[in-house]
C-alpha positions as CSV (number, residue, x, y, z in Angstrom):
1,X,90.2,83.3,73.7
2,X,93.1,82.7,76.4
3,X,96.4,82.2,75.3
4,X,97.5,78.6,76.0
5,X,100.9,78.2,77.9
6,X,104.2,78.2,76.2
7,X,105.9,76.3,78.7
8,X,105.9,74.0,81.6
9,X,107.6,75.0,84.4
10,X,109.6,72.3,86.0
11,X,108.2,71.8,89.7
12,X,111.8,70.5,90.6
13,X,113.3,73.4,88.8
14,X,116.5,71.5,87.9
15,X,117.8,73.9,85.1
16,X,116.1,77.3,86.4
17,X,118.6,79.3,84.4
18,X,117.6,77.8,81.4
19,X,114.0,77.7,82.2
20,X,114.4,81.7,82.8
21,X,116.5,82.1,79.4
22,X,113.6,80.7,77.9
23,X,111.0,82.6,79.8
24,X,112.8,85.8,78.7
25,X,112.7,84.4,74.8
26,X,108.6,85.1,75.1
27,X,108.9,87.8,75.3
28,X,107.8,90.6,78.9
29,X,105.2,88.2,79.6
30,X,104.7,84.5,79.0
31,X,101.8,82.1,79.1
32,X,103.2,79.4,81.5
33,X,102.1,76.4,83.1
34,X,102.8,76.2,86.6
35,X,101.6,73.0,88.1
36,X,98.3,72.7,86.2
37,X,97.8,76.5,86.5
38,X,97.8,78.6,83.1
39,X,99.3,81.9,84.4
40,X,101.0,85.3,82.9
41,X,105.1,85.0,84.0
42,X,106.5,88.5,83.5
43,X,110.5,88.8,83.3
44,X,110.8,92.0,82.0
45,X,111.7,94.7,84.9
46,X,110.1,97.3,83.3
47,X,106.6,95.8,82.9
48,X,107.3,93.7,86.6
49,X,107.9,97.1,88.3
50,X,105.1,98.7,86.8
51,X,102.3,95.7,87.2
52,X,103.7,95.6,90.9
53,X,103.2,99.1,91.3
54,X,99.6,99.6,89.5
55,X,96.2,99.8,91.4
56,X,94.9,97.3,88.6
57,X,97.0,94.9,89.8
58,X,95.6,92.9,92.8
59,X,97.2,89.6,95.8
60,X,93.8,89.1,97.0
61,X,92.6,86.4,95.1
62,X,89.3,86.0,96.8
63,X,88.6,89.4,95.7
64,X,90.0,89.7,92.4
65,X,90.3,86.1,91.2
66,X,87.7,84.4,89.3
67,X,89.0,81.2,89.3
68,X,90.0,81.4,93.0
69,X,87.0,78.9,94.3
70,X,88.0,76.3,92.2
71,X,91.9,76.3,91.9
72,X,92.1,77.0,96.0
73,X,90.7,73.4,96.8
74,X,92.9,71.4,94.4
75,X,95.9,73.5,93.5
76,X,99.1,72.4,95.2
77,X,100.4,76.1,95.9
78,X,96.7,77.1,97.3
79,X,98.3,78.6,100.8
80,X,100.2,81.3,98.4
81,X,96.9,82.1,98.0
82,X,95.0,81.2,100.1
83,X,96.6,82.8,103.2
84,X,94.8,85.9,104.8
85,X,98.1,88.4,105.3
86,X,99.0,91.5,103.9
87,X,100.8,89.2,101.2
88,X,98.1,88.8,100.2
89,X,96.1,91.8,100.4
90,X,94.8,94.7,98.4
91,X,94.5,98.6,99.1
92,X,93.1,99.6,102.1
93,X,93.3,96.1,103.6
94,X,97.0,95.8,102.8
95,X,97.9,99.4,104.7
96,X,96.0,98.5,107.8
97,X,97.5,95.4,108.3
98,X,101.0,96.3,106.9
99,X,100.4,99.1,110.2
100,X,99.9,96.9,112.8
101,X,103.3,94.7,111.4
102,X,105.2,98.1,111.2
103,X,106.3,98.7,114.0
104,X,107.6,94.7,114.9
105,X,110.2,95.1,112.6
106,X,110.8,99.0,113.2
107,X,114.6,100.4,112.6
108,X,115.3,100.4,116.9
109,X,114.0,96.4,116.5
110,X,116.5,95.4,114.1
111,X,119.3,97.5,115.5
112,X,119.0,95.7,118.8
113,X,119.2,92.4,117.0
114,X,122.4,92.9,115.8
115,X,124.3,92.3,119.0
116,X,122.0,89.1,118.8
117,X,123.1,87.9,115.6
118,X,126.7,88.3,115.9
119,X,126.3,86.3,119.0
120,X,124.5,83.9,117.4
121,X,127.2,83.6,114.4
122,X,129.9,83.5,116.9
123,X,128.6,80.5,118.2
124,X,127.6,78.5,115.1
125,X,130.9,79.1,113.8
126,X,132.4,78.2,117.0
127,X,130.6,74.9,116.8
128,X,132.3,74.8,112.9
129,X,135.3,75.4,114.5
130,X,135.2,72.3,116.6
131,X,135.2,69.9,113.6
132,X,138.6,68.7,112.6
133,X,140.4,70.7,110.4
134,X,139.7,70.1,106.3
135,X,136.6,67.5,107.5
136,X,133.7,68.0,104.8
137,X,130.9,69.7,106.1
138,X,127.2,71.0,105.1
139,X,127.4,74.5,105.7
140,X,123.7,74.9,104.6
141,X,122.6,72.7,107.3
142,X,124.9,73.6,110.1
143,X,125.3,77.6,109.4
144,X,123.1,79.0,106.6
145,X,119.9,77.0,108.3
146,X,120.0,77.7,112.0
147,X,121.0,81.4,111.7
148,X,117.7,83.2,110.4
149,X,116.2,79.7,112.7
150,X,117.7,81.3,115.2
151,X,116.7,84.5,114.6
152,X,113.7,84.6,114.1
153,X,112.9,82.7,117.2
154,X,114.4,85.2,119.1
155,X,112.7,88.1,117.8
156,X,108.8,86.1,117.4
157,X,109.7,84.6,120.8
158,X,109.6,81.0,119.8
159,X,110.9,78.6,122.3
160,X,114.0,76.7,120.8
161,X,112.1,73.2,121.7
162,X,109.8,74.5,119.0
163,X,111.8,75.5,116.2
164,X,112.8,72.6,114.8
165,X,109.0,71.7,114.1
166,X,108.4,74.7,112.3
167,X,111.4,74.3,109.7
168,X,109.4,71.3,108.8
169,X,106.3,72.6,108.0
170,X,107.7,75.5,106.6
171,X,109.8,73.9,104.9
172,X,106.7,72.3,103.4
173,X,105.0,75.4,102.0
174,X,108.1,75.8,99.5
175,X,108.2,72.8,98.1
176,X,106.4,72.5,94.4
177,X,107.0,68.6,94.4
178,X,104.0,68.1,96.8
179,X,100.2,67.0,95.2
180,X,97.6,68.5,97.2
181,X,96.5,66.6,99.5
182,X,100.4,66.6,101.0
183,X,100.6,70.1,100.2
184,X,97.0,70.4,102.6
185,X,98.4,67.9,105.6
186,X,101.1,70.2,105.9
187,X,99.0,73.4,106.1
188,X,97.2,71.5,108.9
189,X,100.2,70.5,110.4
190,X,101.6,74.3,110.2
191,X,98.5,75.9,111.5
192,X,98.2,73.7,114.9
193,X,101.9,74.8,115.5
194,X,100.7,78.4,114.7
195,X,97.8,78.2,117.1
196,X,99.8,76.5,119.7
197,X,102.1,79.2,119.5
198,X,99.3,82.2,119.8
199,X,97.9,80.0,123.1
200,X,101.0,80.2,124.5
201,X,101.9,83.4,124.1
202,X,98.3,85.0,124.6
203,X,98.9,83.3,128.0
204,X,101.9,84.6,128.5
205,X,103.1,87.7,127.1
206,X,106.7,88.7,126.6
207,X,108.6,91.5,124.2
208,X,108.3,89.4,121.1
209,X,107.0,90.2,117.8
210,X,104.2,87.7,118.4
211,X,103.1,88.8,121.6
212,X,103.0,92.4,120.0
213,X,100.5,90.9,117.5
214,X,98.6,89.2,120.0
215,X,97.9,92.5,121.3
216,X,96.9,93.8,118.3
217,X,94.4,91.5,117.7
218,X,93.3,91.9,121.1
219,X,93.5,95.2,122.3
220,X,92.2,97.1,118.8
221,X,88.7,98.3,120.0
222,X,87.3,100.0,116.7
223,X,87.5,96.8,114.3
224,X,90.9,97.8,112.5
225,X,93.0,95.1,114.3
226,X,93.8,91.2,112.9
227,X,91.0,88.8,112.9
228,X,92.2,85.5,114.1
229,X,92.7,84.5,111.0
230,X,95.4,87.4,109.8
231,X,96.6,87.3,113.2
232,X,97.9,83.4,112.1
233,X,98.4,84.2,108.7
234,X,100.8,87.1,109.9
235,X,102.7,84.6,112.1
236,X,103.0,82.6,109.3
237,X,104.5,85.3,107.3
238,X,106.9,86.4,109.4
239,X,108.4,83.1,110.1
240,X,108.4,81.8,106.8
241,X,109.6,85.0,104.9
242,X,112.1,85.1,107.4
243,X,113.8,82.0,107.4
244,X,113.6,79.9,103.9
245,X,115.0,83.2,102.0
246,X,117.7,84.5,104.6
247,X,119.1,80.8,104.2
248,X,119.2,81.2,100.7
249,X,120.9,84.0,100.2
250,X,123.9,83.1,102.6
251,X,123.8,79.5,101.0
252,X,124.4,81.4,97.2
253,X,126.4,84.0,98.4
254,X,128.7,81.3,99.8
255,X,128.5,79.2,96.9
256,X,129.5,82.5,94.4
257,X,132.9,83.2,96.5
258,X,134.1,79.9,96.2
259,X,133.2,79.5,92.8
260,X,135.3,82.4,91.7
261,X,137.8,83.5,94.5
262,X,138.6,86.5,92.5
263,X,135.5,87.8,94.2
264,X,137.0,87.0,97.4
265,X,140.1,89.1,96.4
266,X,137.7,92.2,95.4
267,X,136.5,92.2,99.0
268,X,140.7,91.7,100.3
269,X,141.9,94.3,98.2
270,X,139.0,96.6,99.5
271,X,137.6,97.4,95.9
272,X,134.1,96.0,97.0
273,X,132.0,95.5,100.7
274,X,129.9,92.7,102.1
275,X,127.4,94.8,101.1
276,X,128.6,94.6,98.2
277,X,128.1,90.6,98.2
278,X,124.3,90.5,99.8
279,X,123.0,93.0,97.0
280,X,125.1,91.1,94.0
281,X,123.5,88.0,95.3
282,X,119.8,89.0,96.1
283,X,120.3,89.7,92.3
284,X,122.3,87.1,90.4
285,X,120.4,84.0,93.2
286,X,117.5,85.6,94.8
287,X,116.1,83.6,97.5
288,X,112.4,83.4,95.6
289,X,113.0,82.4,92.1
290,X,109.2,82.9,91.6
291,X,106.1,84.3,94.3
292,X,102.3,83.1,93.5
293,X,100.0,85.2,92.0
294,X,98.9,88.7,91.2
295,X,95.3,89.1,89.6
296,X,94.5,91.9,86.8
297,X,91.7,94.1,88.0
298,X,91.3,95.5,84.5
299,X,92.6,94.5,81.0
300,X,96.2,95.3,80.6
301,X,97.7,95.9,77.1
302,X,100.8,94.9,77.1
303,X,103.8,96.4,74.7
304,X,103.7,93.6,72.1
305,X,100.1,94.0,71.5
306,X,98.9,91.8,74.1
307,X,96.2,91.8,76.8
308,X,96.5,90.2,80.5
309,X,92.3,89.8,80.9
310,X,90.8,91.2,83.5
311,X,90.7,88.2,86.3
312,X,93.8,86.7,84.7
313,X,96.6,85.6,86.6
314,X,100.5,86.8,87.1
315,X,103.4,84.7,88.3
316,X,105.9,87.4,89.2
317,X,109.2,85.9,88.1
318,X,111.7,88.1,90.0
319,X,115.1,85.6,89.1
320,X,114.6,86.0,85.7
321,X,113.8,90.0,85.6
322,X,116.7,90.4,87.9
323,X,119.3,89.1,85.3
324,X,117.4,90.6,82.5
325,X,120.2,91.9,79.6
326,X,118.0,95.1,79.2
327,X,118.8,95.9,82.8
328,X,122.2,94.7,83.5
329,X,123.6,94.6,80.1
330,X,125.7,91.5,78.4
331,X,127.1,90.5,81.8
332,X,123.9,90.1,83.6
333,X,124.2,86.4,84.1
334,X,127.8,87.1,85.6
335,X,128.4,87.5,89.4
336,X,130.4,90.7,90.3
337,X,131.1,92.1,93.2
338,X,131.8,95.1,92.0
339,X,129.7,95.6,89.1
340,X,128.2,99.2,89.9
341,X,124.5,98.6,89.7
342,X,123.3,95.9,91.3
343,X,119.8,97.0,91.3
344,X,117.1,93.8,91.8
345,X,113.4,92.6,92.5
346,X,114.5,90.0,95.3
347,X,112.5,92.0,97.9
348,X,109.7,92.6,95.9
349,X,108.4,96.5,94.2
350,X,106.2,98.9,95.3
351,X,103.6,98.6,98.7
352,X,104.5,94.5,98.9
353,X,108.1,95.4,99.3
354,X,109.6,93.4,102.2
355,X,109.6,95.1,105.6
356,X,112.1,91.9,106.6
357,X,114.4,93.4,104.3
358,X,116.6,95.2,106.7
359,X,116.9,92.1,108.7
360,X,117.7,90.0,106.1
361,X,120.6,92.2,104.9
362,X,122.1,92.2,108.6
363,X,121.9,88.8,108.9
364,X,123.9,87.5,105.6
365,X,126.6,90.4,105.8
366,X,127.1,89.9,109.2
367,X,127.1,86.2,108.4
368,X,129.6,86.2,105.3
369,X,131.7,88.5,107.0
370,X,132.4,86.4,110.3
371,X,132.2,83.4,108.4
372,X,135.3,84.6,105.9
373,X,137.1,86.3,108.8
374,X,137.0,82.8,110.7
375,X,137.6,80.8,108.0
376,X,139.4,82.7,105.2
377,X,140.6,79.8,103.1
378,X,137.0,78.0,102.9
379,X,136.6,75.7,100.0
380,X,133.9,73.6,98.4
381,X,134.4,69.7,99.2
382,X,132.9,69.5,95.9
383,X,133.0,70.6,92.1
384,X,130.5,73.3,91.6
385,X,128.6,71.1,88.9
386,X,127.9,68.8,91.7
387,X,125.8,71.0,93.8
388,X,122.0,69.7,93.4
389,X,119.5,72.7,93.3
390,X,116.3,72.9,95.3
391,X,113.5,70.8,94.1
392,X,111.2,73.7,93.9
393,X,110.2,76.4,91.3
394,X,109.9,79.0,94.4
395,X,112.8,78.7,96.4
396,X,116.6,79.2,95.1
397,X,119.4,77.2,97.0
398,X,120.8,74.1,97.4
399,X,120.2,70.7,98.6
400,X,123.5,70.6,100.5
401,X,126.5,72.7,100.7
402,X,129.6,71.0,101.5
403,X,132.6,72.7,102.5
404,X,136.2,72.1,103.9
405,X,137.1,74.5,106.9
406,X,140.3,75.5,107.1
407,X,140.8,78.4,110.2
408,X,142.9,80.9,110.6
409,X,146.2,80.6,111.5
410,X,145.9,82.9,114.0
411,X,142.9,80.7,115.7
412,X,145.6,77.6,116.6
């Protein structure tokens, strides 16, 4: 007979840290609630790296789920699901379309955005720059937001008029405080933006990642390309896996400096990089606190004696692994710089690790690094304590992040 749930997760997620302490008390795995789902959250590393890494471990839910039918029409979080990606496929599936995304985000790709992003940075900071001097400002909404916006339209070739529509939608498929019927409006809502975009694009083809899918879809003869469905799903992907997260992660990273400017002072005195910074905050704040679902192909005995059933669910519950004591000792919960291993789970294990990755890194050092250089005695306008989180159990930032700019000297 199933284990019944040992907690409730919080859709608003307003004490995560907490939430996690308590996940990790369960032990690896816990029975968990999450928003009338009964579902495995594993925490422990060890047992998250190897269920990520097993062939008896499956994302395609309409393959491997029992329960998928019925939880797909009324479950808030269906699109995590529901989606027809390789996030959410399994085996042979999941390499052929992982191929055909490949090659959009190849090394040469990302090394030709960089020019793009600095240029970007320059000007958002520029903008900053404008502002009087010590005014309050939401650095979150007027930096850490447009960047990866930016971005990403660049590199999927979405027109500027366009972009501000998607944040919304997207915007929508993180957050955990929606029922299902406003969770499915939005879908819709995404979708026609999605299919707008393809039209467009189909028409008129440039050198943009969704024009390279396009043809794809198009142009593969022998039945191994997208159907129309991944080809939208993909899009999907792309976008939202390369905006929400990347916003995150300069919106925590920012947030850690100022918290403790001794941190700041590691970087000055050269004992640590921005490097450094991304990697210490994709694992003390990952952008996804936790990503919807994984389904057991087979029983799993676990190490207390145990069993995930074959058809059960698993909540992968990265934030909480990531500051597990077993991997990073007593100080886990600690933000350093220059702590030597900063080994983490924010961009996923095994053949789902994120090909954004490299993009995502670029973007935040190059980010935090102008950002600091511009405006080296930045300061929160507000206490720490003050800082609302995210109403979401997925995503991991903040509402707002106000700052006071002070520039340079050297800039007057």
């Amino acid at each position: 007979m199933p284990e019944e749930p040992t907690l409730v997760l919080d859709p608003e997620a307003t004490d995560h840290h907490a939430e996690h302490r308590a996940l990790r008390g369960q032990g690896p795995p816990a029975r968990v609630d999450v928003l009338g789902l009964t579902v495995w959250s594993v925490t422990d590393p060890a047992l998250l790296k190897q269920l990520l890494t097993s062939a008896q471990v499956s994302k395609d839910g309409r393959a491997h789920w029992p329960a998928f039918a019925e939880t797909v029409s009324t479950w808030p979080l269906a699109l995590w699901i529901a989606v027809e990606s390789m996030f959410t496929a399994y085996g042979g599936d999941h390499r052929r379309l992982r191929r055909m995304v490949a090659p959009a985000l190849s090394a040469r790709r990302i090394q030709d955005m960089r020019p793009v992003v600095e240029s970007i940075v320059t000007g958002l900071l520029d903008d900053l720059g404008s502002r009087p001097a010590g005014d309050s400002v939401d650095l979150r909404e007027h930096f850490a937001y447009p960047l990866p916006i930016a971005v990403i339209g660049r590199l999927m070739g979405v027109p500027d008029s366009r972009l501000q529509g998607f944040r919304s939608v997207v915007d929508g498929v993180f957050d955990t405080t929606l029922t299902a019927e406003e969770a499915a409006a939005n879908t819709a809502s995404l979708y026609k933006a999605l299919d707008e975009l393809i039209a467009d694009k189909r028409a008129e083809p440039a050198d943009d990642m969704t024009s390279l899918l396009i043809a794809a879809r198009d142009h593969e003869g022998d039945g191994s390309g997208f159907t129309d469905g991944e080809l939208r799903d993909t899009l999907l992907l792309m976008i939202s896996a390369g905006y929400e997260t990347t916003v995150n992660v300069i919106d925590q990273a920012v947030t850690a400096l100022l918290t403790d400017p001794g941190q700041l002072g590691h970087l000055r005195a050269g004992r640590a990089d921005w490097s450094d910074v991304v990697e210490e905050t994709l694992r003390h704040e990952p952008a996804i606190k936790h990503l919807p679902l994984r389904f057991a192909l087979t029983d799993i005995p676990l190490p207390d004696g145990r069993t995930i059933a074959r058809g059960e669910a698993i909540l992968a519950s990265y934030a909480a692994a990531n500051r597990h004591p077993d991997w990073h000792g007593p100080t886990a919960d600690r933000f350093d710089v220059t702590r030597p291993t900063k080994d983490h789970l924010a961009f996923g294990h095994g053949v789902h690790f994120c090909l954004g990755a490299p993009l995502a890194r670029l973007e935040v050092a190059t980010a935090l690094r102008l950002l600091f250089d511009r405006f080296p005695d930045l300061e929160l306008a507000v206490p720490a304590a003050e800082l609302r989180p995210l109403p979401t159990l997925i995503s991991n930032g903040h509402l707002s992040l106000p700052v006071r700019l002070r520039p340079n000297a050297r800039d007057h």
